[in-house]
C-alpha positions in Angstrom: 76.4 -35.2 -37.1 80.1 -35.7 -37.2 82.2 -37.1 -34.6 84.0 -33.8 -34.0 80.6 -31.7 -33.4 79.3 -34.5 -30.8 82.8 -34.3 -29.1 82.7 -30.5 -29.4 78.6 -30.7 -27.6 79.6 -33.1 -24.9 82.9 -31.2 -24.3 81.1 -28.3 -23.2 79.1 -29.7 -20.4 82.1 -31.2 -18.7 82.9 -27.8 -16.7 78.8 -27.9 -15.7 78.8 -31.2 -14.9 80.2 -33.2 -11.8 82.2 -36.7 -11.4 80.5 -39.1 -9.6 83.6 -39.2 -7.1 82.5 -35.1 -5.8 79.2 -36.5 -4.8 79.1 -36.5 -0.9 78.8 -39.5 1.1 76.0 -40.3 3.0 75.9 -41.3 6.3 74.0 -44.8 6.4 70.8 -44.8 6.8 70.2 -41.0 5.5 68.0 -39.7 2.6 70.0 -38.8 0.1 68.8 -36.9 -3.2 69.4 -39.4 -6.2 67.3 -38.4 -8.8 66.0 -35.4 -10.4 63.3 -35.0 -13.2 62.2 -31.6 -14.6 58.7 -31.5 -16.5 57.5 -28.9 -18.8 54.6 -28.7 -16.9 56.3 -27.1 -14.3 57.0 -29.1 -11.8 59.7 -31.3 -10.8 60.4 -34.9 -9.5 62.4 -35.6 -6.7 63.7 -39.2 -5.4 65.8 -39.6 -2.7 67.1 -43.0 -1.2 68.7 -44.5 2.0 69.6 -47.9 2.7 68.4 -49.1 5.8 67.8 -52.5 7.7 65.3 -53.7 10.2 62.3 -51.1 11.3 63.6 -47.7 10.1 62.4 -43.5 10.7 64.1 -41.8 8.3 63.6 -38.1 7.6 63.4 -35.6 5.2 63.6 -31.6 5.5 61.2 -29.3 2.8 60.6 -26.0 2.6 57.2 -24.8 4.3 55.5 -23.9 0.5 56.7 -27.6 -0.7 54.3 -29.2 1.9 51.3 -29.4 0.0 52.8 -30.7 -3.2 54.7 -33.5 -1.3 51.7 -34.2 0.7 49.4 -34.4 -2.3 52.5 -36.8 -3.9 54.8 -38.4 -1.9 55.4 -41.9 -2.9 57.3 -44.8 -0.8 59.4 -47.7 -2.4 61.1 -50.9 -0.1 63.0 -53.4 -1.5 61.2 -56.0 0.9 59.9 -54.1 4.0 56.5 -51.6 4.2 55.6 -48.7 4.8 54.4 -47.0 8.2 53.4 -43.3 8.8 54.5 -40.2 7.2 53.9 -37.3 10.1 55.6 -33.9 10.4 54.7 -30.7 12.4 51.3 -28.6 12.5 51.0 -25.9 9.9 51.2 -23.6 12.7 53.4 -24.7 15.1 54.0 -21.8 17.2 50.2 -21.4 17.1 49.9 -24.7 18.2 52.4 -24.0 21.4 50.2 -21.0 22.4 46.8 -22.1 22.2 46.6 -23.7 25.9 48.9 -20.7 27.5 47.2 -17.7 29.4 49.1 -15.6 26.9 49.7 -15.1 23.3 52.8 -14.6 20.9 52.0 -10.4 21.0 52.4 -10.4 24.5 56.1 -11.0 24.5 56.7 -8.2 23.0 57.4 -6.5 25.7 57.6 -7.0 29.3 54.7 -4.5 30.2 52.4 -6.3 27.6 53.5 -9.8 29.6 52.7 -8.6 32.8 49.4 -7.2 32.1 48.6 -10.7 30.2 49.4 -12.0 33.4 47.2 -10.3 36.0 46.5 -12.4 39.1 49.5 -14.3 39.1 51.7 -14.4 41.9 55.4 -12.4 41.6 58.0 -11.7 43.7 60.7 -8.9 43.2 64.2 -8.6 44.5 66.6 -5.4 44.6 65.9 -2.3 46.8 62.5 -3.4 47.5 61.4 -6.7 47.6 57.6 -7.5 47.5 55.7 -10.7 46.7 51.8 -10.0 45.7 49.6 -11.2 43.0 49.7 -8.3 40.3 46.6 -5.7 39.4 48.0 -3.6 36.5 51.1 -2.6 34.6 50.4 1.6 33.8 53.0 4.1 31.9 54.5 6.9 33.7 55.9 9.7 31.6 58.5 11.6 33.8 60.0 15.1 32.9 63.3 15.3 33.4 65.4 18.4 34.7 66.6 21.7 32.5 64.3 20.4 29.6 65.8 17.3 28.8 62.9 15.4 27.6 60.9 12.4 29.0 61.5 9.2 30.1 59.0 6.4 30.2 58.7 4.1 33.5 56.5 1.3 34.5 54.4 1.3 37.4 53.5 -2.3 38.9 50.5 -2.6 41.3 50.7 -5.4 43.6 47.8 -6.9 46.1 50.4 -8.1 48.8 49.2 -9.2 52.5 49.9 -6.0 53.8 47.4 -4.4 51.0 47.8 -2.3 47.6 52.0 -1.9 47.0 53.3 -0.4 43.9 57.0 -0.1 42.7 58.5 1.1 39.4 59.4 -1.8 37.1 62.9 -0.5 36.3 64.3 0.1 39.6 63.6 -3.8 40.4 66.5 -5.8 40.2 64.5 -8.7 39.2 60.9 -9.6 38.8 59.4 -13.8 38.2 56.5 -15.8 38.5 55.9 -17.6 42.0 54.5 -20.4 40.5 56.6 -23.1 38.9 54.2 -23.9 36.4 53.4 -20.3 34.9 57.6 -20.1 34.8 57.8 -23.8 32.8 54.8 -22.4 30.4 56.9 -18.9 29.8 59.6 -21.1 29.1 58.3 -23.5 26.8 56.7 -20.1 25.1 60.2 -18.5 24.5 61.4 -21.7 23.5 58.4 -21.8 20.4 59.8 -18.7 19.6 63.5 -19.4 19.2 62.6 -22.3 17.3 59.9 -20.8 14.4 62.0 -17.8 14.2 63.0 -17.7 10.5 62.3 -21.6 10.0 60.8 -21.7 6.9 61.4 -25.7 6.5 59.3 -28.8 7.7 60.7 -32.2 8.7 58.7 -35.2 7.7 59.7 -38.1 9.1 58.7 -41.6 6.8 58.2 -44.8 9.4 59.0 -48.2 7.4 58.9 -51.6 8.6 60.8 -54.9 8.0 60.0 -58.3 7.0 59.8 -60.7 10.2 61.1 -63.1 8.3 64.5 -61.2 7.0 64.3 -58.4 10.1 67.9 -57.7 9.8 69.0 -57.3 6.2 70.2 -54.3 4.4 67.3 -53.1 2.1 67.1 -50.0 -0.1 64.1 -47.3 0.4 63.1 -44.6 -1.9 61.1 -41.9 -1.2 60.1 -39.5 -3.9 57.2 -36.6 -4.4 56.2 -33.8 -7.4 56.8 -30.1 -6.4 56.9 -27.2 -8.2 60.1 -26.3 -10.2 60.7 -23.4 -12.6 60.3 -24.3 -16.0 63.2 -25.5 -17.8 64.0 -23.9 -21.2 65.4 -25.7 -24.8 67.1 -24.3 -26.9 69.0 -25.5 -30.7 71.1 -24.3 -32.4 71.5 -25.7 -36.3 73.9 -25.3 -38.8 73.5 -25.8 -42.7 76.3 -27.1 -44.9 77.3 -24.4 -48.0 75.6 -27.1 -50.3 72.3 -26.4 -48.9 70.2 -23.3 -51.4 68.1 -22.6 -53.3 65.4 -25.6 -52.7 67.9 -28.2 -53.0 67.4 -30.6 -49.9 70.0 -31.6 -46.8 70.8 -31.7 -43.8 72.0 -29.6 -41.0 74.0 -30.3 -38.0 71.4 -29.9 -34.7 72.4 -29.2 -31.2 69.7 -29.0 -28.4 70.5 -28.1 -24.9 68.2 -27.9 -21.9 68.4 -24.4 -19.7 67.3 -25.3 -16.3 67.6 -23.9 -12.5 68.1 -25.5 -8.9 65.7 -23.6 -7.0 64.6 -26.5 -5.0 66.7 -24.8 -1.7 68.8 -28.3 -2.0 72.4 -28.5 -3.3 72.6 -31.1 -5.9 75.6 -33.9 -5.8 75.5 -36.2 -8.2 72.6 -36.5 -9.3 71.0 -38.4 -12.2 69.5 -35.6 -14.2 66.3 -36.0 -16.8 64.5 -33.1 -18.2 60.5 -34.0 -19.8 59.0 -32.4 -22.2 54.8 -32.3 -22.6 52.1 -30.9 -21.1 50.8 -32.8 -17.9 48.4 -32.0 -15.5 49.2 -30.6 -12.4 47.1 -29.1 -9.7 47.6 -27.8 -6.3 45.6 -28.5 -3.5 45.8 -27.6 0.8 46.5 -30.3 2.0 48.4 -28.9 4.8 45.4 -26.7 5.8 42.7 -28.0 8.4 39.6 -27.7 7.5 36.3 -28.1 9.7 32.7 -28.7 8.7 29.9 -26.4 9.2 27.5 -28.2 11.7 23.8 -26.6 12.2 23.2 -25.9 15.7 20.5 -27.7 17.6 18.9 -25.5 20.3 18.5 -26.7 23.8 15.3 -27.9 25.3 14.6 -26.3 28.1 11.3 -27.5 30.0 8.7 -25.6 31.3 8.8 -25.4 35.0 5.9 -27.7 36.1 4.2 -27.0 39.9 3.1 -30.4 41.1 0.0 -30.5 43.5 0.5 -31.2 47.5 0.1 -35.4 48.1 -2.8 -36.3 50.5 -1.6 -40.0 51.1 -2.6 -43.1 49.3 -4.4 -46.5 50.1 -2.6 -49.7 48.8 -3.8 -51.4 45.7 -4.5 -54.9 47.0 -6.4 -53.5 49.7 -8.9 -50.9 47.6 -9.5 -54.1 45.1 -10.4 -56.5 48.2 -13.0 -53.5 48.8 -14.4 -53.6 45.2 -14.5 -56.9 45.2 -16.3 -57.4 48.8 -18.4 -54.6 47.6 -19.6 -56.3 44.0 -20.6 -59.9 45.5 -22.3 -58.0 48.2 -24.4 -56.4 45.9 -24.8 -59.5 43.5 -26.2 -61.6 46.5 -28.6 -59.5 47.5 -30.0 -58.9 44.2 -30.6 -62.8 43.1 -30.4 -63.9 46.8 -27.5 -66.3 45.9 -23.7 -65.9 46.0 -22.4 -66.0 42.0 -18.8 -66.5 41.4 -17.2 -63.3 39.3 -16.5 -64.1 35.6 -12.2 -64.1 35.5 -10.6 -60.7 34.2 -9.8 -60.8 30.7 -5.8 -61.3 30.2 -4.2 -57.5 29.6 -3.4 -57.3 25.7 0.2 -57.8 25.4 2.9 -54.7 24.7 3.3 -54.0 21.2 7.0 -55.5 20.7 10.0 -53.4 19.7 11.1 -52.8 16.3 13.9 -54.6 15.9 15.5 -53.5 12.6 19.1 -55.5 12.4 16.7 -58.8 13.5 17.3 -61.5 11.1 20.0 -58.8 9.0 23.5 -60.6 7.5 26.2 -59.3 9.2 27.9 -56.5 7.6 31.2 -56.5 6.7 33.6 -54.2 4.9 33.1 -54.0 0.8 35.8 -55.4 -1.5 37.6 -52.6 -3.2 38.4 -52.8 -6.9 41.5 -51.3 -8.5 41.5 -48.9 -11.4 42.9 -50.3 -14.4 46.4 -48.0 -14.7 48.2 -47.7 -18.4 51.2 -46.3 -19.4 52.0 -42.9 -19.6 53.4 -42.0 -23.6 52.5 -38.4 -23.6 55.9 -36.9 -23.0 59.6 -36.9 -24.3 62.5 -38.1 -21.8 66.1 -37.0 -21.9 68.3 -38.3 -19.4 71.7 -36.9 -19.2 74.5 -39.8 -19.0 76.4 -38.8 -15.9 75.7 -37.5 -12.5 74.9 -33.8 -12.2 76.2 -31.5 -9.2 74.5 -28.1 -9.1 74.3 -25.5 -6.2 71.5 -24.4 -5.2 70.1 -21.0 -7.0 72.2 -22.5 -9.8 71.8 -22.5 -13.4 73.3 -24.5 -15.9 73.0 -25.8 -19.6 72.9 -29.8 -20.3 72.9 -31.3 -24.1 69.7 -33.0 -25.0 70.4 -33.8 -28.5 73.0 -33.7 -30.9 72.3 -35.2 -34.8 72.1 -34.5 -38.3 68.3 -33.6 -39.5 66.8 -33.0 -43.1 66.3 -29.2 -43.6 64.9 -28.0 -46.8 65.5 -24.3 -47.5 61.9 -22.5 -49.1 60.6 -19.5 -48.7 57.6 -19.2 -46.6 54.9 -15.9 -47.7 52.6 -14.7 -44.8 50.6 -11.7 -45.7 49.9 -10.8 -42.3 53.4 -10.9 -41.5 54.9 -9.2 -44.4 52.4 -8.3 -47.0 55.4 -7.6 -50.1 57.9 -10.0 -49.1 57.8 -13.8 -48.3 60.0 -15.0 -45.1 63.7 -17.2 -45.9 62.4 -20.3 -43.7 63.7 -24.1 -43.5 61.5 -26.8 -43.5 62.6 -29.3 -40.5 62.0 -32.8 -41.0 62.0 -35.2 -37.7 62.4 -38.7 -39.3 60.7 -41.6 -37.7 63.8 -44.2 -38.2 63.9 -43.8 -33.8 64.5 -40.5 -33.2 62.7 -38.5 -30.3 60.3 -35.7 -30.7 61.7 -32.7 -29.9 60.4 -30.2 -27.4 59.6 -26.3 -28.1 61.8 -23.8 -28.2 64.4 -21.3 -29.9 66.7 -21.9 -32.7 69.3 -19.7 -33.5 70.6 -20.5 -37.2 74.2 -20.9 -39.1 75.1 -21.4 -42.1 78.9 -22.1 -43.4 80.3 -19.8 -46.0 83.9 -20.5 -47.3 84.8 -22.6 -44.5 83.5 -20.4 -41.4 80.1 -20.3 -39.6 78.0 -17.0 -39.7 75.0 -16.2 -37.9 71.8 -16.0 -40.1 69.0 -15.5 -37.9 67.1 -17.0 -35.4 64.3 -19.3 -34.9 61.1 -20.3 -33.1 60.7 -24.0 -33.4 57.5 -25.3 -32.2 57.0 -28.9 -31.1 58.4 -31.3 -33.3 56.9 -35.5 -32.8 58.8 -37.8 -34.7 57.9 -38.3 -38.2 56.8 -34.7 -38.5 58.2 -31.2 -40.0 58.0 -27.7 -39.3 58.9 -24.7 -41.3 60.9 -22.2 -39.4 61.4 -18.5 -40.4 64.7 -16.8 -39.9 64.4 -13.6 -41.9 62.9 -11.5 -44.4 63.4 -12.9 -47.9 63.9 -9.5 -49.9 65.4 -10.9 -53.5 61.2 -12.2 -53.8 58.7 -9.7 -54.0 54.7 -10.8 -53.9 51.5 -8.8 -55.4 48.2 -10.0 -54.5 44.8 -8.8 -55.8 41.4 -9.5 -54.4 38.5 -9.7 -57.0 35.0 -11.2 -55.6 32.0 -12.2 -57.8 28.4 -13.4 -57.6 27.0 -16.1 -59.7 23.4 -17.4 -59.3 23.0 -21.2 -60.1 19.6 -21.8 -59.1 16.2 -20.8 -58.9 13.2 -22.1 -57.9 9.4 -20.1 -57.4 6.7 -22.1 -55.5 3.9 -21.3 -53.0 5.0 -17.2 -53.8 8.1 -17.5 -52.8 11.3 -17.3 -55.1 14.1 -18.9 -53.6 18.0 -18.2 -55.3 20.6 -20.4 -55.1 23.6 -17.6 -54.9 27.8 -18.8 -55.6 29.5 -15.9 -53.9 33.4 -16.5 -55.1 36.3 -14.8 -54.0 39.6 -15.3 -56.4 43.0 -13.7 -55.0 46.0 -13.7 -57.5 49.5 -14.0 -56.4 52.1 -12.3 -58.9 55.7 -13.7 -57.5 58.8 -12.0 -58.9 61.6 -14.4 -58.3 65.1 -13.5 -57.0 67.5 -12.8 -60.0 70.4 -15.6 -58.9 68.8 -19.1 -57.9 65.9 -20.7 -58.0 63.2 -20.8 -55.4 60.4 -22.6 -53.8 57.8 -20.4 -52.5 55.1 -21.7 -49.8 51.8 -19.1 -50.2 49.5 -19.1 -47.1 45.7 -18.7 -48.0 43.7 -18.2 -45.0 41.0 -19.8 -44.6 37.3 -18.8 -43.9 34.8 -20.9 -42.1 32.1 -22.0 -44.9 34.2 -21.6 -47.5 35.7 -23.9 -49.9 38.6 -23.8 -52.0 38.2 -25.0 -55.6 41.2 -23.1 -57.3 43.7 -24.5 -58.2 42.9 -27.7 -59.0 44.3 -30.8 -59.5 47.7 -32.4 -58.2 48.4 -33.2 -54.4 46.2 -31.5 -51.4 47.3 -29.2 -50.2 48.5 -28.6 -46.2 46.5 -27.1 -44.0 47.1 -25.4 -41.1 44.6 -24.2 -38.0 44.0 -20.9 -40.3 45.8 -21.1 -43.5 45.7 -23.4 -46.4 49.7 -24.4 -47.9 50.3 -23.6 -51.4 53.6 -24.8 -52.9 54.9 -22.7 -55.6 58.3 -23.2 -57.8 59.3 -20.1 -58.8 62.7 -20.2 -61.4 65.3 -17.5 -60.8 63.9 -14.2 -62.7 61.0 -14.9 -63.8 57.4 -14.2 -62.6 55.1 -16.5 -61.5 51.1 -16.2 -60.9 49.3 -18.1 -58.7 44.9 -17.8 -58.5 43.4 -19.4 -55.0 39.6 -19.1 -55.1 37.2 -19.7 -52.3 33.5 -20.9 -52.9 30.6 -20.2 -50.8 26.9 -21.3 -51.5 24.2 -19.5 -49.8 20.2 -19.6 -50.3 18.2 -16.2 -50.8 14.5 -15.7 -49.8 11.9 -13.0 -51.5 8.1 -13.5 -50.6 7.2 -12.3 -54.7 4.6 -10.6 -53.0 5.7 -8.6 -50.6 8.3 -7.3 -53.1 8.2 -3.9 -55.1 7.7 -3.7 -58.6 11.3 -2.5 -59.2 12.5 -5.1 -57.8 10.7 -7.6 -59.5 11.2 -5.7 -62.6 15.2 -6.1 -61.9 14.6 -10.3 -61.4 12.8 -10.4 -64.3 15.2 -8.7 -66.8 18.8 -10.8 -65.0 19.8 -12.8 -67.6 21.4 -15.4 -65.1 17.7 -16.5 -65.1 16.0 -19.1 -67.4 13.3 -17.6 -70.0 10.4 -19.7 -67.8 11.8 -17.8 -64.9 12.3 -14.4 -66.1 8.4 -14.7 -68.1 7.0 -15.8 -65.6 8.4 -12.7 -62.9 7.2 -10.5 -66.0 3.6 -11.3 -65.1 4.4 -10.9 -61.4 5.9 -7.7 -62.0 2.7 -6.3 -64.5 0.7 -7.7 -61.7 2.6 -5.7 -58.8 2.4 -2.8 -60.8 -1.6 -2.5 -61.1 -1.6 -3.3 -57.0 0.8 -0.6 -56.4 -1.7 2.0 -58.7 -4.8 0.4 -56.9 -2.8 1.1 -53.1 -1.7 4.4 -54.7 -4.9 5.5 -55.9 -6.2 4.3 -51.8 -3.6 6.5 -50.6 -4.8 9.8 -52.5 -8.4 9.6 -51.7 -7.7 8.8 -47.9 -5.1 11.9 -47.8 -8.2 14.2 -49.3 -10.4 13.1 -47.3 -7.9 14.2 -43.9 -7.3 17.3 -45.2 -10.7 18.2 -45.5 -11.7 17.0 -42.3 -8.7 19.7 -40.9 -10.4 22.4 -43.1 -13.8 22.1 -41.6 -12.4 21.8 -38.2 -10.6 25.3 -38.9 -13.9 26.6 -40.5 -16.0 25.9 -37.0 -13.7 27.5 -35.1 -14.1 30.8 -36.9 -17.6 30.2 -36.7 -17.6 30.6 -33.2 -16.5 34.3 -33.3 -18.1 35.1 -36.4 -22.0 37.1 -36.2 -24.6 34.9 -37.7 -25.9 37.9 -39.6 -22.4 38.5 -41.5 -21.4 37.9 -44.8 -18.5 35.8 -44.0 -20.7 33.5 -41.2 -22.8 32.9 -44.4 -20.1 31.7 -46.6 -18.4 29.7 -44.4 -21.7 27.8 -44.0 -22.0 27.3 -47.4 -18.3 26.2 -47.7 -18.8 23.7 -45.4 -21.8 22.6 -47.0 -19.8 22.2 -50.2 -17.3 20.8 -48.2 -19.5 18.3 -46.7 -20.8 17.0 -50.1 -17.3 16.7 -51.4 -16.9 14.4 -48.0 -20.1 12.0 -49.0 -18.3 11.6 -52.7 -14.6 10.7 -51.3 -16.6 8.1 -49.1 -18.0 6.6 -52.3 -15.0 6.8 -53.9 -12.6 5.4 -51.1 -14.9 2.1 -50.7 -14.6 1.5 -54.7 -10.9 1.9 -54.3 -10.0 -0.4 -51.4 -12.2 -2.9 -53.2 -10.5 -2.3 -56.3 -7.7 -3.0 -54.1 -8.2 -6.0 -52.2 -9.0 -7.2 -55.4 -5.8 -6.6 -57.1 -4.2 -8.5 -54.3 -6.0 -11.0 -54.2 -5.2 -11.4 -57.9 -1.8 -10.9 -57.9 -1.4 -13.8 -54.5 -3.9 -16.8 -56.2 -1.2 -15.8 -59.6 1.8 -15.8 -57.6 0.7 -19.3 -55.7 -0.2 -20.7 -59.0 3.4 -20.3 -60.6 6.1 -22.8 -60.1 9.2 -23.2 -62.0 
């Protein structure tokens, strides 16, 4: 690009831009916003930075639907020191202030709702009658006032006093408050909740860091940064084409690229440094700020039965009761061998089972070792950082240059059918060299070209993605000096065939050949790019020869060159190969009749479906002949069940009785012959079948 157009780029982003001098200074020790980066994947990256010295709590204000994001991303840098606690008010802070109050946030909203949240506390009142008592209720009074001038609403206060049951109207008391010190501290402390959460929409966190012991007093710079959400910024180019650049001559075209971005962070922004990013990150959300609690199963208590213990009726000590036995036992012994015998020793009580002792003998536990994820470097997105710092108020919007060069454009014409079934589309192709030059992110183009000196607008432009070392074609307009015909014309060809174990397999080419008839514009030259779809299990095999062709998700690239006035065909044809199936003998003679006389068969083939075919023929005469008998036989059987019906009301001495006997008789013998006949012709049958299978399993080719 030349040095006038960069000047001319850069020149208009001076009025949108601030000087590093409007920046406002900080106080020390203050966050200050420094840097600003805005992703495609819309969300944005905020760093601020303070510079502090010894043991520092600085904080930083967000609004209420930023607390989640910063939570989930908040990241702390120190020069030398660490980092302590990040903390900052409950979700619900005026929830919070009211859960441990005998009232609730509804009940200030009015002083009868209060009161009546209040019952049993002590009041006392002052004006034209003043009463102390602890209150019962808080009831409406509508009052009618005089000559039909409406109602008025009063409040009537019921008091339990020492002297017993008082009542006084709300609004003729001067003043009315809480006896107790403590009740009038916690209304307070409510009202104050109030004031404060009344249109706060903003949280302040507050970010604890620590110095070194060993350098407790020098200055040190901390950065604290975190990923929010941020609308989504916007490119958009604009390229001009030299007057040398038609036909399908190559060249190149002066590029500008400017970001389109917002402030909507609920910050001013003074003098910031300003990146935009373009790719396609993930990002999430997640409630962070939410509390969440765990579902625990509850345990039922154990309540005992009630036990009734019997009365006690005294005891005898132990020693004493086995001095007895004992006395007792070598009483007995001695008078039963007539000699004292010393008692054999107690055996020793078997010791207690010990205690389980399951840490006995255990290595003492300690903490496990943690080990770190490996971490590599992040190349999926494209970086522009503007120069200077950027001052923007907030709800702001502003334009800032991202590129500004000179890039090969090609000028072609691009045919879509879809898009314009007579006409192809006037498009550029756009090529991104790879000699160190960004990719460039999505967005719209709006097109120049310069005719005798001065600019005019062409058209415009939707420019996807563009990496380095890549190209995209971009379509402006409708190219009507080139008019396309295209004809469809599918065919069939079969290129093999196999028969074995009766079945007859094809090997079927179905083909599909479009032609292209391109009449070329009358004064130059052009280069015409044809878009084929594509089909999923098709191939393309026309045309052939030269360089592949491009490919895109649905379409395949054909380059034509088409000379000014003259007409050009092009044929694309698709190939498909499928396999047909026929069980020979399951099929009817017609249509074996129609294999057998194809000439895209061999002669083995087609001689061999001849037989087949004579043999289908005699089973289908055999099956037909089946058929007739068996439909004979039914009707006959409906006849004689119509003939013993009449029977039933005819006299058995009548004529007609009589012959209706004999028809039946007739009929009957007729019966016995189609039985005879029917048992030949399935035979006959089965044995045509059987014929025409052992001949049709016998045959291979």
């Amino acid at each position: 690009m030349s040095g006038i157009t960069k000047a001319a780029l850069f020149t208009l982003a001076v009025p949108l831009l601030a000087a590093p001098a409007l920046a406002a200074e900080q106080p020390p020790g203050a966050l200050a916003l420094k840097r600003v980066l805005l992703s495609t994947g819309g969300v944005g990256y905020f760093e601020h930075e303070a510079r502090v010295s010894g043991d520092a709590a600085l904080t930083l204000e967000v609004r209420r639907d930023q607390v989640d994001d910063v939570l989930k991303s908040i990241v702390v840098y120190d020069d030398r020191g660490g980092i302590g606690t990040v903390d900052l008010p409950g979700q619900e802070p005026l929830e919070t202030a009211f859960r441990e109050l005998p009232f609730t946030p509804e009940d200030l909203a009015s002083p009868t709702a209060l009161l009546n949240a209040m019952k049993g506390a002590e009041v006392q009142t002052s004006g034209s009658r003043a009463v102390s008592g602890r209150l019962l209720s808080v009831t409406e009074e509508y009052t009618q006032l005089p000559n039909g001038g409406g109602t008025v609403t009063r409040n009537r206060v019921s008091l339990m006093t020492a002297e017993g049951l008082r009542q006084l109207v709300l609004e003729e008391t001067d003043s009315l408050r809480f006896a107790d010190p403590r009740v009038q501290a916690q209304l307070d402390s409510a009202l104050a909740a109030v004031a404060g959460a009344a249109g706060k929409e903003r949280r302040r966190l507050t970010i604890r860091t620590t110095a070194p012991q060993a350098d407790a007093g020098a200055e040190r710079t901390v950065r604290v940064a975190y990923v929010v959400a941020a609308p989504l910024w916007k490119a958009t180019y604009r390229l001009t084409l030299p007057e040398s650049a038609k036909g399908s001559e190559g060249g190149t075209g002066d590029l500008q690229g400017w970001a389109v971005l917002e402030n909507l962070s609920g910050d001013d922004w003074k003098g910031v440094e300003l990146s935009v990013a373009s790719g396609n990150p993930v990002t999430f959300r997640q409630a962070l700020y939410s509390a969440y609690f765990v579902n625990r199963p509850e345990v039922p208590v154990e309540v005992l039965g009630r036990v009734l213990p019997p009365p006690d009726e005294g005891a005898v000590a132990a020693d004493v009761m086995a001095k007895a036995q004992d006395s007792a036992v070598r009483s007995r012994a001695a008078t039963e061998s007539g000699a004292p015998t010393a008692m054999a020793a107690p055996p020793p009580p078997a010791p207690a089972p010990a205690m389980s002792a399951p840490f006995a003998g255990a290595m003492p536990q300690r903490a496990a070792e943690t080990t770190p994820a490996e971490s590599t470097e992040a190349t999926a997105q494209v970086l522009f950082r503007y120069p200077q710092p950027v001052t923007l108020a907030n709800g702001g919007t502003m334009m800032m240059p991202i590129t500004a060069r000179a890039i090969p454009a090609e000028r072609l014409s691009l045919y879509q059918p879809n898009t314009q079934p007579r006409h192809p589309l006037a498009a550029l192709r756009l090529s991104n060299g790879d000699s160190g030059e960004t990719g460039l992110p999505p967005g719209v183009l709006t097109l120049y070209e310069r005719l005798n000196g001065a600019a005019a607008y062409v058209g415009d432009a939707r420019l996807a993605t563009l990496p380095a070392g890549e190209s995209r074609i971009l379509s402006f307009a409708v190219d009507q000096a080139v008019t396309v015909d295209r004809s469809e014309q599918p065919s069939r060809t079969l290129s093999r065939a196999t028969l074995a174990d009766g079945v007859l397999q094809l090997t079927v080419t179905d083909r599909q050949t479009t032609t292209y008839r391109i009449a070329g514009a009358a004064g130059e030259d052009r280069t015409v790019i044809v878009e084929h779809p594509r089909r999923s299990g098709w191939e393309l095999v026309q045309p052939t020869g030269g360089a592949a062709p491009d490919l895109t998700a649905d379409a395949y690239r054909l380059p034509v060159a088409v000379p000014a006035g003259q007409t050009v065909t092009l044929s694309v044809a698709l190939e498909r190969p499928r396999i047909e199936r026929f069980g020979i003998s399951e099929m009817s003679p017609e249509q074996v009749r129609a294999y057998a006389s194809s000439t895209e068969l061999p002669a083995a083939a087609r001689e061999a479906l001849g037989k087949v075919a004579a043999l289908r023929g005699a089973v289908a005469d055999k099956e037909r002949r089946v058929a007739d008998l068996e439909r004979e036989q039914a009707e006959i059987g409906k006849e004689q069940e119509r003939l013993r019906q009449n029977l039933a009301t005819l006299p058995r001495d009548s004529d007609l009785f009589k012959r209706t006997i004999a028809k039946m008789g007739e009929q009957e013998t007729r019966l016995d012959g189609l039985s005879r006949e029917l048992a030949t012709a399935r035979k006959e049958a089965d044995t045509a079948r059987n014929t025409l299978r052992d001949q049709v399993r016998g045959m291979t080719f």
